[in-house]
Every structure is written in C-alpha cells, then in structure tokens.
C-alpha positions, 0 to 999 in steps of 0.5 A: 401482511405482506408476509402472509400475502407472500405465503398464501401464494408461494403455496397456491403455485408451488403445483408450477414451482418452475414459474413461481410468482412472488406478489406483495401488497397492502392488503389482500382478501381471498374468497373461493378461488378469487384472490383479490390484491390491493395497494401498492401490488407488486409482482415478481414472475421470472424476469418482469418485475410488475407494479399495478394498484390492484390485482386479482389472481384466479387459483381455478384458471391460473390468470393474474389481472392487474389493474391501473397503473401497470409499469413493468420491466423485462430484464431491465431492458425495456418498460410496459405501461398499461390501465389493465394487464392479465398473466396466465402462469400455466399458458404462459400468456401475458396481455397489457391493455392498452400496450405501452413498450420502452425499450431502455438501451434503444429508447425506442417506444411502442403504443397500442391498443392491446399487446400479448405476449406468450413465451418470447413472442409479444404480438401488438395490435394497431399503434405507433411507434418512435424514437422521439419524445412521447408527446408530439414526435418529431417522426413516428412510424404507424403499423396496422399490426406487430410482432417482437421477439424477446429474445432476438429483440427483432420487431417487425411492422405491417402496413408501417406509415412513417410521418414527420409530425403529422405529414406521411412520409413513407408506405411500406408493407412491411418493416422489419428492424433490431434494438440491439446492435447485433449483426443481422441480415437484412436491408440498410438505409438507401441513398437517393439522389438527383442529377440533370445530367445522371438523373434520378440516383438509388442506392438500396444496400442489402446487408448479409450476415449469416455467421459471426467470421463473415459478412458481406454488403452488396449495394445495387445502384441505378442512375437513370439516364447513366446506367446502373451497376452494384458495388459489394464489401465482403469482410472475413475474420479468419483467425484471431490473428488475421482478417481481410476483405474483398470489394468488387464492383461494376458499372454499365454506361448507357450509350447516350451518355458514353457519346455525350460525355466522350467517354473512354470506356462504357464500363467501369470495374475494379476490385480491392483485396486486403488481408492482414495476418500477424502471424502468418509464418507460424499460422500456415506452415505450422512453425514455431518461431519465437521472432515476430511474423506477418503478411499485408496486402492490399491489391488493387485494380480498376479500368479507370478512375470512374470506378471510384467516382460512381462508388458513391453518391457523395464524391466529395468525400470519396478519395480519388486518385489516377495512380494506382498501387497494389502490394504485399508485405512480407516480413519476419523480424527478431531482436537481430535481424528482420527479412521482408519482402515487397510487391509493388504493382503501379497503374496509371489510369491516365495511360492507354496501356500501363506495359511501360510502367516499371514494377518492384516485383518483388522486393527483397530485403535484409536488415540487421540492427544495431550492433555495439562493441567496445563498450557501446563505442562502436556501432554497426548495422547492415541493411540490403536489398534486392529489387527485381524491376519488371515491365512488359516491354522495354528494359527491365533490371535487377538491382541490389543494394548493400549499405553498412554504416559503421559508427565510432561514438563518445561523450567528452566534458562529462557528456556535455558533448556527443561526437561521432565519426561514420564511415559509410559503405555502400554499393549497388549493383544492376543487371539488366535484361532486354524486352524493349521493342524500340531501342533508345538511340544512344544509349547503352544499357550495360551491367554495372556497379556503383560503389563508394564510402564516405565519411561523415564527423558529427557532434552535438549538445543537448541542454535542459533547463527546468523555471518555475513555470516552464522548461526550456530544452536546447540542442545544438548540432554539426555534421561535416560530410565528406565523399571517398573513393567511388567505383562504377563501371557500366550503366553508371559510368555511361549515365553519370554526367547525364542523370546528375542533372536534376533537369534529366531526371524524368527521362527515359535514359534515368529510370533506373538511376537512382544515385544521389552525389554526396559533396563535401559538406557541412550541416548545422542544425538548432532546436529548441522546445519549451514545456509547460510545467505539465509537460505540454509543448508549448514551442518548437523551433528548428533551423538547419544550413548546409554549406556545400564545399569541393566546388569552385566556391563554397555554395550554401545549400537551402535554409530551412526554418521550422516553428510550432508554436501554441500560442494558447490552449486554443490557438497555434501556427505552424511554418516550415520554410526553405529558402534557396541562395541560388535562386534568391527564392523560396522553394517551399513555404507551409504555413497553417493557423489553427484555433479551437475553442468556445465551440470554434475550430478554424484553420487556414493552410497555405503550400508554395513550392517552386522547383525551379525547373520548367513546366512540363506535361506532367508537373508544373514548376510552382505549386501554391495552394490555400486550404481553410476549414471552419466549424462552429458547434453552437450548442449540442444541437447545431453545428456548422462548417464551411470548407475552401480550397483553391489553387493560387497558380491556376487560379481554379477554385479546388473545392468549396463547402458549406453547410449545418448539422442539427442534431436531437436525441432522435433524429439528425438533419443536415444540409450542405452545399459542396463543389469538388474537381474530380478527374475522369477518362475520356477519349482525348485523355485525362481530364476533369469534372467540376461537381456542384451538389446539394446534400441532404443527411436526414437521420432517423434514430435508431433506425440510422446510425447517427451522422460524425461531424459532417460525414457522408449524406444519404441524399443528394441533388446533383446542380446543373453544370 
C-alpha cells in the first residue's frame, strides 16, 4: 500500500518536479480529483518533514490538508503542531490551524490561532510566546499579530505584552528579536537604576553590525538629577592576523550636582584605543621576514577618574584606577636576536596637570639570546636598552643600558652537582637636557656613566625520589655574589651617597637613579615539591637567606619561606613570608585559605607589609589587608555568595558583598547587596565615595544572555549615604 500511495502521487505532481512531495500512509482511496489519506500520514515536501492522522490532497487545486495531530519539523530546527494544516504546493503556501512553533536550538515556542506560511515568510495571528515551559510560564510575551523569517530566523511582535505569571510587566508596540546567535543590528538589554542622590538611572545600548569586520555599540545613559552622556565600543577585524577596538566616551554634569558634590571637573571624557597585529612588519611593508613580528597598543586618556565610574551601573565590578598608562609594542624576534620598542605614557589623575610626569618615549631595546661555546660549557647573551625619558618641564634624559652576563658551566659527581661561575658586565650611560623652569637648589645634573662587573659563584642539586604512592623532589642551592670594579663620573658620582638611601628614593634628586649596590653576598636557597602518583602538586616549599658581607659585620639579609600545600583535593593554604633581622620584624606575610567542594568555594586572604619607613602623602609605612570570598551552589538552581574586604590599618571597611542566584532553563534572578570605596576628583584633590547598592540581575532567556556567576546586574538602586 504504501508502495503504491508513493506512485500515485510521485506521478500526480511530477507537472512540479521541483517541489515534489513524497506521502505515505496506511490506507488511501481516490475519488476524482480527491485523494483522501488515512493512518499514520506522513509527508515529505523539501525541508518539513509532517505527520498527521489524515490527509486529503486536491489534484485540480494543489492543496494538501491534514487533519489531527499535526507535528512538523523544518530543517530539524524547529516543530509546529496543529489539529489542521493545508499546503498548497503550486502557491507555495502552508497554513497550520491553531499554530504551534518550537524552535529547537532556542527552545523558543509559539501558540496561536492560525500561522501562514509561504515562501520564507510565516505570518501569525494573535498568540503568546515563551522560553518557558508550555504550561503555566514563568514569563510569556503576548503580541496582537507576527511575522518570521525562515531563513533570517528573525521574528517580530506587535503590540507585545510581556507578563511574569500572569502580571503584565511591559507594553511595547513592537519587538523585534533573533533565534540564532548571528550578529545583528538592533536594541540590547537596558540597565536602570535608582540613586537619591543621581536619581532615576537608563541605560538603552544600541547594537550596529552591519558587516562581518565591524561592529559598534553605542549606549546613551541619562541620570536624571546628574547629567547624562553615552559611552560607545567600536570593534574591527582588519585581517586575519590582527584586530582592534575604540571606546569613546562623554558625560555632562548638571551644575546642581557639580556645586553640591565639589567637583573638579563638569565633564567627564576618555577614550581607550587597542590594536594587535601578529604580523605586522610583513603585513604593512609587504617583507618577507621569516622571524616573528607584531604591534600592541593600548592608548588611553581620561580628565578624570569618573570617566570610568559613570561607565557603568554596577561600580562595584568596574576597575578603577587614578594611574593612567597608555603604550606601544613594538618588536621583531628570530631564533637569535629580538629588537623591540616601547611607548609608555603615564597619567596621574590625582595631579592638577600631568607636565611633571616622566615618560618612556620610546624604549628601545636589543636582546640576544643565549649563545653556547665549548661544548655548552660557556654561555653568553647581550641585552641593551635605550630609554629616551621625556616630560614637558623639568630635567629629561637619555639612558642606555648594556648588560652581558657571560657564564662558565659544568656538572661534577656524575651531574649530582651543577656549578656555574658569571662575570657580570654592566653599564649605564645618561644624558641629559634642560627643560626645567625651577632649578633644584643644589643639585647638579651633569652626564655620566655607571659601570661595573661582578662576580657571582653558583651551585646546585637536584634530587628525585619516586614511593609507591608519591614523588618527592629536592633541591639545594648556593650563590656567592661578589662586586668588582665600578666606574662613575657625573650625575652618579654626584647623586651616589644621597640616592643609596632607600629613604631618598622618592625625591626629586633620585629620579633618574636607578642604580642598585650589589654587596658581597651569599644566598641559600631550598625547595622541594611532592606529587602524587598522577603527577599532581601536591606541596611546595621554598626557603631562602641571604647573608650580606664587606660591612663592619656580617648583616643577614630577609628570611623568606614560601608554602603551597593541598592538603586535599578541596582544601589548601598558601604562605609566602619574609622576616627582617634588623628590625626583628615581618616585612611581609601573605596567607590565603581555600576550599572547593560539596558545592563550596571559600577562601580568606590576608597581605601585611611594613616598609619600615615613615608615612608619607603618598604611601603609608604598614599595609594590612583581609580579603575573603564565599560561594555556596546548593543545586543547579541556587547559588549564593558573600564578599569581604577590609583594610586592618585604617580600620575602613574596602568592600562588602552579598547576594543569591536562581537560575531555570528560561530565565535567571538575582539579588545582591554590595559596598565599594571608589575614588573621585573634586576641588580639594583626590578623594573617595563609599557606594552602598542593591542590584538586581533579572534574565529572561533567550532574549538575554544568561548571568556568569555573579557578573554585572542590569538593574540597581543606589541607598542613601
């Protein structure tokens, strides 16, 4: 029967061999021009694949009508379900009553009274859509009327209502919205917000992609008793090999808020260039160097640090910094030789004017690696550099540097030991040019060099031992270091005793001294790492002294220990210490604790540095800081997290955080409370705004790319200071 179902029709619509349609069934009876189906129907037209308890097919008008139980499936991307559907194969027209569309990749589904569809165009009447489960949503999106593109897979609403449950939510008069994840033009998801003090807060991002090299987001912000301004991210992919992107932003103050916070400036603006090319030599000048070149940039430039703060509604996951650094990378490297050159541009944004600042422009610099001669017993490489240091006003200078370290090298005791002798040659060289407006009193900028060699005598033992469950690796090192002739003459000659003073090392007079003594000295040194028998660390241990000689007695230089231990799968500490026998002090402990497991990840990290030196405006002696994180994933639904940061010395809590995730197939909601300190310019100089928000994360999927972790909400309220 079906062989002879299949026949009738393949000869019935061979008149459109182009759209032939194959049907099968259980039984069929034909009558005129009425072919009537029945059992198990199913029919395959190009790319839908149908299935119904009965069909019909009318030879005089072309149309196919099937009845009950309609699925079908358009290129195994999406389903439509229906009680009654007709084709018409000449008109190319397909109509499903009531309509009933999944699309598989998106899990998106459609229900309404009626879909037609001709061609690639499928027009629906009055329905509801969703991401959700079918039976009672979570959120559906109601429209009057709607369209879909088949081969775009672009749908657009009319007169879309969006409800949560049975709430409505939203109005818009159209929605417009892709179920793939091609890169369209068109609106993304808005940020809002609430502040006392801003008032209300909108975020609209209009996304632009009009070719497959470009796209650009442009996101207007208004903040209605601040001000309101637009951020923008333009993004390029100008060759294979190479890419970049441009932001740009603006923000206009209103004059209330300027006077009633002191502000220092009623405008906030910046830009941040980066580009990266990994061939660039070869690319632009059309060379065929075999050696590896590229070109990194990344320029920047703001009036002040609220550029970054108004960048975004969430401040406490946007980086903010009152140092400012803008370069560019230059470089050609072979097997040989490498050859680079640096731009380095620094902004404080915490000085009324950034003419004073010294700046690397350019960088020059020569390396050549590692040579070995007498049967890999000697070795030697060359490195040199050339840094051209630039301001507006005040002193600026030229320094190169040479080093060229030149090691002899052996095993002994059949390579139980390794020992090494370096001579260490290296010189420096500053000339300098006159810019300054007021001359230090006393001090004498005159060109000189810096030159010396030392001597340093090195051995070492590596030791292995492999156990049944564990391998146990040790090594044992000495470095004896000893300082030869020096030469100077100008600037250091002049600066030498003054600028050794690690007290001196932030004035004026010491800015371009840059020289470190090297004192007779030994160094030992002990590690030792444990592995498990899958080769995992399991610990590592590293201890190191230092014992300074040539002075009236022998001075032991900072202890330092160092310890990774796992102490299981889930749970490990880490210490790094150093202890000063001068001060019969620490001057500087790290310790962190972490712990993953059983849907638990915890860690608590504390720094404490002392430099023992007195406080200054710009630093203080004693740094000591906690950190601690907590996050708990009770199921693949909910997850929750608390952040802590506090600075022992101030006694001034840093950040605080709090907050849960719920996540579902189709949608997300979060809540979290968060407290940051973040830096601001006003009129008295830098100072600092401690934030208190509540942020909201409320996803609807697709619509919205689902949350990571706790990431960046799109609705906040700003609490009262």
């Amino acid at each position: 029967m079906y062989k002879l179902l299949f026949l009738s029709f393949l000869f019935v619509l061979m008149l459109h061999a182009e759209d032939k349609v194959e049907i099968y069934a259980s039984s069929i009876d034909s009558k005129d021009n009425i072919v009537n189906a029945s059992g198990d129907v199913t029919v395959i037209y190009k790319d839908y694949f149908l299935n119904a308890k009965s069909a019909t097919y009318n030879k005089a008008t072309g149309d196919l009508e099937l009845f009950d139980n309609i699925r079908a499936t358009y290129d195994g991307e999406y389903r439509v379900l229906g009680s009654y559907a007709k084709l018409n194969i000449e008109k190319k027209e397909k109509t499903f009553k009531p309509f009933f569309m999944l699309d598989n990749s998106s899990e998106v589904w459609i229900s309404a009274n009626e879909g037609v569809n001709k061609d690639k165009d499928v027009d629906i009447d009055a329905g509801v859509l969703s991401g959700c489960e079918p039976e009672n949503p979570l959120w559906k999106m109601e429209f009057s009327s709607s369209d879909y593109n088949t081969d775009s897979q672009w749908m657009n609403l009319y007169n879309a209502r969006l409800y949560i449950y049975d709430i409505p939510i939203l109005y818009t008069p159209y929605f417009g919205y892709s179920l793939d994840t091609r890169r369209r033009t068109g609106l993304l998801i808005p940020s809002m917000g609430l502040s006392q003090s801003e008032g209300f807060f909108y975020e609209q991002p209009l996304y632009v992609a009009e070719q497959d090299w470009w796209d650009l987001e442009l996101r207007p912000q208004v903040r209605t008793q601040r001000g309101s301004g637009v951020y923008s991210k333009f993004r390029f992919v100008d060759s294979e090999i190479s890419a970049g992107e441009f932001r740009f932003g603006y923000f206009k103050e209103k004059d209330a808020y300027v006077e009633k916070e002191n502000l220092a400036n009623s405008s906030h603006y910046g830009y941040n260039f980066k580009y990266e090319n990994k061939d660039v030599l070869n690319q632009w000048f059309g060379t065929q160097f075999q050696g590896q070149s590229g070109l990194y940039t990344d320029i920047n430039k703001m009036n002040d640090v609220d550029y970054i703060n108004l960048s975004s509604n969430d401040t406490f996951n946007t980086a903010t910094s009152t140092q400012v650094l803008s370069r560019i990378n230059l470089f050609y490297n072979t097997s040989n030789d490498y050859f680079g050159a640096y731009f380095k541009y620094y902004e404080d944004l915490t000085k009324a004017s950034n003419e004073d600042t010294l700046q690397q422009l350019p960088v020059t610099h020569y390396h050549h690696y590692l040579e070995t001669l007498l049967q890999d017993h000697l070795l030697y490489s060359v490195d040199a550099r050339a840094t051209n240091i630039e301001r507006e006003i005040n002193k600026t200078a030229l320094q190169t540097d040479v080093n060229v370290p030149i090691t002899l090298y052996t095993s002994l005791f059949d390579e139980y030991l390794d020992v090494s002798y370096k001579a260490n040659l290296y010189g420096q060289h500053t000339k300098f040019s006159s810019n300054e407006e007021v001359l230090l009193p006393g001090v004498d900028y005159n060109d000189g060099y810096f030159a010396r060699y030392y001597h340093v005598l090195s051995a070492s033992t590596d030791l292995t031992r492999a156990f049944d469950d564990y391998t146990h690796v040790i090594s044992f090192s000495s470095k004896y270091t000893l300082g030869g002739n020096e030469s100077k003459t100008g600037y250091y000659l002049d600066q030498r005793e003054f600028c050794s003073d690690p007290e001196n090392l932030d004035s004026a007079e010491c800015e371009f001294y840059n020289i470190k003594d090297i004192d007779e000295a030994v160094e030992f040194n002990m590690a030792q790492y444990l592995y498990d028998s899958l080769g995992k660390e399991i610990l590592y241990h590293r201890v190191a002294q230092k014992f300074v000689y040539g002075t009236e007695e022998t001075k032991a230089g900072e202890f330092e220990n160092e310890l990774d231990y796992h102490i299981t799968d889930s749970l490990s500490i880490y210490n790094n210490m150093f202890y000063n026998f001068d001060q019969h002090l620490f001057s500087k402990i790290f310790n962190k604790a972490s712990y993953e497991g059983y849907g638990f990840n915890l860690s608590l990290g504390h720094m404490y540095r002392d430099t023992f030196l007195a406080d200054n405006a710009r630093t203080l002696r004693r740094t000591s800081y906690l950190t601690s994180m907590a996050r708990y994933t009770y199921n693949r639904h909910y997850s929750y997290h608390t952040r802590y940061d506090y600075d022992l010395e101030s006694s001034q809590r840093k950040s605080l955080e709090f907050g849960f995730l719920y996540k579902k197939r189709c949608w997300d909601f979060g809540v979290r409370y968060a407290e940051n300190n973040r830096p601001v310019l006003t009129n008295d100089g830098q100072s600092s705004i401690y934030d208190r928000y509540v942020y909201f994360t409320i996803v609807l999927k697709p619509f919205m790319t689902s949350t990571k972790d706790f990431g960046e909400s799109n609705i906040a309220m700003r609490l009262n200071e």
